[in-house]
C-alpha positions, -999 to +999 in steps of 0.1 A: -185+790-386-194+751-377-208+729-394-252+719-382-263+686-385-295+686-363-333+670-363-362+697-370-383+693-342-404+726-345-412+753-373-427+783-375-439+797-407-449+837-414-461+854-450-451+893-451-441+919-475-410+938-482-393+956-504-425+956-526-423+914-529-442+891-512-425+863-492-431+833-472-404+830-440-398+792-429-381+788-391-365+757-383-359+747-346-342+717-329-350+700-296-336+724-275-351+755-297-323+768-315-330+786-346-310+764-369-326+778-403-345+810-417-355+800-452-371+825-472-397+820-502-402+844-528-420+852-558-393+865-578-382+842-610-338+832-616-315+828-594-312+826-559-288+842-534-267+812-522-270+795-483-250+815-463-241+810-419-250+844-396-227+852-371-248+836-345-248+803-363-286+804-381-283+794-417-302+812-439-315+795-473-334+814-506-360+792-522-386+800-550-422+803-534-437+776-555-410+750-532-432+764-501-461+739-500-436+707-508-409+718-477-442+724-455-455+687-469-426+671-455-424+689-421-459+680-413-457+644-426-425+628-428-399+619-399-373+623-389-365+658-406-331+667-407-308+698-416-271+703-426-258+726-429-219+722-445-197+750-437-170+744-458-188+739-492-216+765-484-242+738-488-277+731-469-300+702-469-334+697-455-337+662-458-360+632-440-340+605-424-343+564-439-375+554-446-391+520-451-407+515-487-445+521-480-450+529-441-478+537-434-486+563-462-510+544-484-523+522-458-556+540-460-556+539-496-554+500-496-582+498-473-607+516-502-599+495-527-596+465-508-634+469-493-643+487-521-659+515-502-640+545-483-624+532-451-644+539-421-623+554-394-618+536-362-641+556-342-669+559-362-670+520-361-672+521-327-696+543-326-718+529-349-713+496-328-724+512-297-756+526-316-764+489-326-758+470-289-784+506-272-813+498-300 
């Protein structure tokens, strides 16, 4: 089977039961909507069953349920998300593309300490402007 090397552009995520264990099911899509990944989460302890390639090219990954919230975490918040998938080793990566050294993320944060007060978003200030110029 080939080798994947693709951005996530889309996921889908589903909890359901089977064979008496809970799971959490993680779907990751490209650009043009191919399934490129089916991760599973599950509750058991030990190890894993090892990244394996269907015969239609989806990659298939085991994870421990408590990795759920931290793969979700950087779907939602960090791009570009990428996945490889290596054929020849058996190895799969979910991984986010170079990133410069504090974009963005604690920008908000700053903005508290540096006012000393929580940061007001942008369109409450306006809004509270537009209450002002009215009275």
């Amino acid at each position: 089977m080939p080798n994947v090397s693709a951005e996530v552009t889309s996921y889908q995520y589903e909890f359901r039961t089977m064979n008496g264990e809970n799971a959490a099911f993680l779907y990751l899509f490209n650009a043009q909507n191919t399934l490129l990944c089916m991760a599973a989460f599950v509750e058991r302890t030990g190890a894993l069953p090892g990244p394996r390639q269907g015969l239609n090219g989806t990659v298939f990954l085991s994870f421990h349920r408590s990795d759920l919230s931290s793969v979700t975490d950087m779907l939602r918040n960090e791009k570009p998300v990428m996945f490889n998938w290596s054929a020849e080793n058996q190895s799969a990566q979910i991984t986010t593309g170079k990133e410069p050294v504090g974009e963005e993320e604690n920008r908000h944060i700053a903005a508290i300490f540096a006012a000393g007060k929580p940061a007001t978003p942008k369109r409450a200030r306006k809004s509270a402007a537009t209450k002002k110029t009215k009275k």
